[in-house]
N, C-alpha and C positions, 0 to 999 in steps of 0.2 A: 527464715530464722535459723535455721538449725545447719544447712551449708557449711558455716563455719565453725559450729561446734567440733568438738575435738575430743574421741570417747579411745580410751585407753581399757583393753581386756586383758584381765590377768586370768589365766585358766589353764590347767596342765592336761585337760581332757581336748588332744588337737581337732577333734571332729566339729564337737561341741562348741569351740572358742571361733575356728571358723565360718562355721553355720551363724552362731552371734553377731560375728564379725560382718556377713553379708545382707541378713536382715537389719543392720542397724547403718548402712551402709547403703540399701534402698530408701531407707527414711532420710537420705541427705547428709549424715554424719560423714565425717572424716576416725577413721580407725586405725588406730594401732596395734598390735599384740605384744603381750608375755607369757610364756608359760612356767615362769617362775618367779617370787616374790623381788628377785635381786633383778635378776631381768628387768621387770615391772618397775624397781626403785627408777634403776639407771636411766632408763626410759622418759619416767616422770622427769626427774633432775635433769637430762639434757632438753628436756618440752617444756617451759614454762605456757605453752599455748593449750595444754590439754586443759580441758574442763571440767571432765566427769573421769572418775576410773571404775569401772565394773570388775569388782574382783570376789573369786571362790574364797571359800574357807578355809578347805583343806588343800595346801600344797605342798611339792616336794618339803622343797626346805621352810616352810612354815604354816603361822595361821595366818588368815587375813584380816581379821578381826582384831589380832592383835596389833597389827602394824597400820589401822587405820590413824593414830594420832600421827605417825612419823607421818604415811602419807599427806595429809593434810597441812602437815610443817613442811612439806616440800612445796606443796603447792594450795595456801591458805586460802583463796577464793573460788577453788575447786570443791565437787560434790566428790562422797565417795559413795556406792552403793554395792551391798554386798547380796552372793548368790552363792547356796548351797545345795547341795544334791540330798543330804539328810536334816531339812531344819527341825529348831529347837523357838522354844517362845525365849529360852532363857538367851538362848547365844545371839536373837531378834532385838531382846531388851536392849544386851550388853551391846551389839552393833550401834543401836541410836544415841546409848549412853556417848558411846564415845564420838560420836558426833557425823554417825553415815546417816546419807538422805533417805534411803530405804534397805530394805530386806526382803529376798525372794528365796522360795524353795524352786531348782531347778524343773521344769515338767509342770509343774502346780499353776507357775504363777508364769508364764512365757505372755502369755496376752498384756500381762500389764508391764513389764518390760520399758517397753516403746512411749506408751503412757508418763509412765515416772521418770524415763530420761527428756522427754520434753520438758517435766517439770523441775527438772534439775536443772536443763540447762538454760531452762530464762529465770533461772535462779539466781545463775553464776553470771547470767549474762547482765542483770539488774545490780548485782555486787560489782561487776567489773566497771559499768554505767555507775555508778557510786563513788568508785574510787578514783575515776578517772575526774568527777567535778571534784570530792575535794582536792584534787593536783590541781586543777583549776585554778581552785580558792585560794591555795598556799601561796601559788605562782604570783596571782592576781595579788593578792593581800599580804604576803610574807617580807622577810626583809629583803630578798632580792629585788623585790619593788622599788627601792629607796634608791634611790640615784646619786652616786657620786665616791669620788676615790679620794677626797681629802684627809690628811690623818687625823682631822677633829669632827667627821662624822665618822669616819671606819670606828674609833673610838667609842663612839656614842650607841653605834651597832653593834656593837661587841660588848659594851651594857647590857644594852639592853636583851639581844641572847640570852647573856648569863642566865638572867630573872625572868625569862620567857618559861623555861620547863617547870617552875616553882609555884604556891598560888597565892604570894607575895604581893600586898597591894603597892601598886608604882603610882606614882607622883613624875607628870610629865610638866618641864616646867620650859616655856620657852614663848617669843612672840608670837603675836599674832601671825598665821600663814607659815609657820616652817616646818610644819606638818607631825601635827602631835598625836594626830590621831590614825594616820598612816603608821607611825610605829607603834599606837595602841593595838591597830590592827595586825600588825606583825607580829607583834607579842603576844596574842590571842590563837594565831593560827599557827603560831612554834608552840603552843603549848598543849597537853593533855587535853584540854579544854575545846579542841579546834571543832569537835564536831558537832558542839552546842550553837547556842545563841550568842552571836555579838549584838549586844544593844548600846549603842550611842544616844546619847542627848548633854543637847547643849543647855544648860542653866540657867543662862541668860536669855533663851526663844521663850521662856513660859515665865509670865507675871507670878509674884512669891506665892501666891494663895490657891497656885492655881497648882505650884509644879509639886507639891507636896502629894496630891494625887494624882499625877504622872507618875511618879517616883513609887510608891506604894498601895494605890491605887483606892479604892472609894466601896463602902457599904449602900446599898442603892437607900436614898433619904436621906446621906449624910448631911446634904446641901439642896439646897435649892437647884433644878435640873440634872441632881444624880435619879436617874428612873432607875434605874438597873446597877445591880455588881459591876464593878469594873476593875479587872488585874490590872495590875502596876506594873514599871518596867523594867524590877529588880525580880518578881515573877517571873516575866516574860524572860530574863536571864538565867532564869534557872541551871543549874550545872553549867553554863558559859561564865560570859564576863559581860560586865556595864561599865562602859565608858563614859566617863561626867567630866565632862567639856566645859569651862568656863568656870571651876569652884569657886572662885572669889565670889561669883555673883551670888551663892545661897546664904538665906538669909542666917541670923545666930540660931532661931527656932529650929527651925531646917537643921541646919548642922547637926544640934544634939541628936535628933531622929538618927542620923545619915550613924552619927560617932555610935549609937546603941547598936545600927547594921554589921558597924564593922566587928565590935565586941562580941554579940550574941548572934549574927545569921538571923537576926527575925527582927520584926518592927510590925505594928499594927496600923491598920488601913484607915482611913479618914473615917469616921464614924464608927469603927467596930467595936468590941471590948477584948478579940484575942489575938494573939500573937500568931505570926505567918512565920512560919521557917520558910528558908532558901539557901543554897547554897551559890554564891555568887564571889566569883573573884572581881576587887574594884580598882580601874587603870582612870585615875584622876588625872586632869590638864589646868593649866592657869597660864595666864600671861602675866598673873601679876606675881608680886615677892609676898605670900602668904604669911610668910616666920614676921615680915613687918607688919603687914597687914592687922596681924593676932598680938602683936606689940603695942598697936596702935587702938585695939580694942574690935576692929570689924571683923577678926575673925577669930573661931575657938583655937586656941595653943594648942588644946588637947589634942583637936582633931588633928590638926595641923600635923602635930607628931606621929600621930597614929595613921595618915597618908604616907606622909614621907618615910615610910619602913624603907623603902626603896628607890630614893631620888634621882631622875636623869633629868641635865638642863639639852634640849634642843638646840643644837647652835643656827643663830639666822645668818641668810642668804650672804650678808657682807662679812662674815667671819669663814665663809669656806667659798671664796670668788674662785678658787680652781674648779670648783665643780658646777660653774656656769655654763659652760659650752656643751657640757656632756648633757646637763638638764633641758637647754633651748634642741639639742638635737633631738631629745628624748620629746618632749611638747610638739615636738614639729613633724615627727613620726605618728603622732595620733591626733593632733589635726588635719593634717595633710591626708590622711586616711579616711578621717571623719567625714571629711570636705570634697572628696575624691579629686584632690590635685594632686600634681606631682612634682617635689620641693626635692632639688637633688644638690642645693649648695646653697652657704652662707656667704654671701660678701665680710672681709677683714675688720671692713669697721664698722657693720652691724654688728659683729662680736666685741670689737672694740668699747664701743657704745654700753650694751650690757654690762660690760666686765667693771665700767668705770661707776655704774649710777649705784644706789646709797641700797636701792632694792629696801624702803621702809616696809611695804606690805610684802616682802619675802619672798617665800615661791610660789603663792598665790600672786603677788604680782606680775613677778618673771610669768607665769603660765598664761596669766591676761591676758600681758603682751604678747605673748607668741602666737597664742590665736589668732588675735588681733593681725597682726602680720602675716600670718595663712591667707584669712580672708579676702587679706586689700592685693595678694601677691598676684599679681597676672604672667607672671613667666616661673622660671622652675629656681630661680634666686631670691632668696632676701634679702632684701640692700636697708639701705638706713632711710630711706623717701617713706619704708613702710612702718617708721617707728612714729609715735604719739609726739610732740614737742615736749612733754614734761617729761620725756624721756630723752632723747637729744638734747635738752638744754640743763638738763640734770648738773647740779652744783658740787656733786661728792669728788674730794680730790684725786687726782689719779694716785693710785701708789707709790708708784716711781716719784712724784711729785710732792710727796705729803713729808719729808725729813727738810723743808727749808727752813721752817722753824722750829724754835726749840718744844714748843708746847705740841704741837703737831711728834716730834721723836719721841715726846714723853709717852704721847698716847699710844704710839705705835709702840714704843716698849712694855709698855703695862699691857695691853691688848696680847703682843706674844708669851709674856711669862704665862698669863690668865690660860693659854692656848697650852703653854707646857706643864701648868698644875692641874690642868684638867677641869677649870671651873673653879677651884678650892682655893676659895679665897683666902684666907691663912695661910697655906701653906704659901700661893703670889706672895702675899704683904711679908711674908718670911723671906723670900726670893731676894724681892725689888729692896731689902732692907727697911722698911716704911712699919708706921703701925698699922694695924686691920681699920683704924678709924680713917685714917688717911688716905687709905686705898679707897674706901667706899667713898671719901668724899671726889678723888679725884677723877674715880668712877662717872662720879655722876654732873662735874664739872665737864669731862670730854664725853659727853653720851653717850659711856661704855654702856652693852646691856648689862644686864644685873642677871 
């Protein structure tokens, strides 16, 4: 364990610092010297590898007591521990205050030494073990995860950014499969929040009577088979964030609860009589149009408003077909990995292929498929023999193809103005010259999404 640790002495007494320097050096450490505070800086600052620094009190050019906070800002997942030849209980205090692992008197305390830099350093070595999974997590879950260089996701990423560092509820609004909760999750792990709980659930896996306590959780005897207390999974979020997948599906009852959560931070548990604080930031999803939905009576307006503080629409698979081929190589990189084959070329019109179909279930289908084709691959190519038939015989027109008629150039103009207002549909129906009622109907005449 200790091999690679990395122990920095700060000490103007050279006998002494030496002598330090060998017994901590028999224990397997790695050592450096200073015999001055500035020495000692300069040191730290070109080693980001040091881990602990053992430093006197009294030096030339200063104290070391004083300059434990700079050290620590030079190197934050580092111990510092300090050693003096006349100690005080007061200048002991002040050392821990300001955030050293320990305190020795030279002579007094030499036996324990060796002891407390062990424990320093599977200290620093469990902090560095920490930091390195959440880089993990960022990596794994953050936006670089998201795949694709078209200018109407880079857009939507650059959204969602913004509202990532804030703890602003978002409303993620887009179809089925184009991945709402991959940028829930990005927006979780870009924010102050990253080192809490992310909790997802989806609205419509839990029957209405049941997900009320899911959501909030249960007094034991609230119900028939509540035995026991049960936390809920806005608890369970505590100081993170809860992701609520599918809003459309909770019921009106539900809703109010959910609208009190977001107002007051607290809601009571299925049978209780008091109120639970929480501090929870809420990343809502839908595939459906809520604002109609609450128009139409099946869902609160209130709520509705009080989600969308922050509205991003998802764009699906057939509104960003540039970023097809970068997504199947990206699927084909970890199944092929998964499966331990090795996949080192696409044939032209298996891309082809792709590029052309309607992609209704989005990037959850695109990924189906490309499993799918790992699978059935017996050499180091994908050709088109490995695709499904409702994939090959896919009916969506080619691009190139789709201006022979006039209704076909209409949709294809209103689809790119949609693309250069950003979603804002007013601002389009302003564009194309049209009214806002007219856009929506012709919307929904060419099966634009919404």
């Amino acid at each position: 364990m200790n091999s690679k640790a990395h122990i920095l002495i700060i000490d103007d007494e050279d006998k002494l610092r030496q002598l330090f320097s060998r017994i901590i050096e028999l224990e397997g450490y790695c050592v450096s010297q200073a015999s001055t505070l500035k020495q000692g800086l300069k040191i730290l600052g070109q080693n980001p590898d040091i881990d602990i620094v053992l430093t006197d009190v009294k030096l030339p050019d200063g104290n070391g007591i004083e300059h434990i906070e700079e050290i620590k800002k030079l190197n934050p997942l580092g111990e510092v521990m300090v050693m003096t030849a006349f100690g005080s209980i007061h200048d002991g205090v002040r050392a821990m205050k300001l955030g050293a692992f320990d305190y020795f008197t030279k002579g007094d305390d030499n036996d324990q030494i060796i002891p407390a830099l062990n424990r320093a350093a599977e200290k620093v070595r469990l902090q560095k073990r920490i930091q390195e999974l959440e880089t993990r997590l960022e990596t794994r879950h953050g936006f670089d995860n998201i795949i694709g260089e078209s200018a109407i996701i880079k857009d939507t990423i650059a959204l969602a950014k913004k509202v990532a560092p804030t703890d602003s509820t978002v409303l993620l609004e887009g179809a089925t499969g184009v991945g709402k909760e991959l940028f829930a999750q990005a927006i979780h792990f870009s924010s102050p929040r990253k080192n809490n709980a992310f909790v997802a659930v989806n609205c419509s896996s839990f029957a209405k009577d049941i997900l009320e306590s899911e959501l909030f959780g249960h007094k034991k005897g609230a119900f028939t088979g509540a035995i026991t207390d049960k936390k809920g999974l806005f608890e369970e979020a505590h100081e993170g964030t809860i992701f609520l997948d599918e809003m459309g599906e909770m019921n009106l009852d539900l809703q109010a609860k959910l609208l009190r959560v977001l107002e007051t931070q607290s809601f009571i548990k299925v049978g209780d009589t008091k109120s639970t604080r929480v501090n929870v930031r809420v990343i809502a999803a839908t595939n459906r149009d809520l604002k109609k939905e609450s128009e139409q009576g099946n869902f609160r307006l209130d709520l509705y408003y009080r989600l969308s503080i922050f509205k991003i629409n998802i764009p699906s698979l057939r509104e960003r077909k540039e970023d097809i081929e970068a997504l199947a190589h990206h699927f084909i990189g970890i199944y092929a990995n998964k499966l331990k084959k090795r996949i080192s070329a696409i044939d032209k019109d298996f891309l082809k292929v792709l590029k052309k179909n309607d992609w209704k279930g989005n990037i959850r289908e695109l990924k189906n498929c490309i499993e799918r084709a790992v699978i059935l691959a017996d050499n180091d190519r994908l050709s088109t023999d490995l695709l499904a038939h409702d994939i090959l015989n896919c009916e969506a027109p080619d691009p190139d193809d789709s201006l022979t008629s006039l209704a076909a150039m209409e949709k294809h103009h209103i689809q790119k103005i949609l693309r250069l207002a950003k979603g804002n549909k007013t601002k389009a129906a302003e564009l194309l010259g049209i009214g806002l009622t007219t856009l929506y109907r012709k919307m929904e005449e060419y099966g634009i999404e919404k």
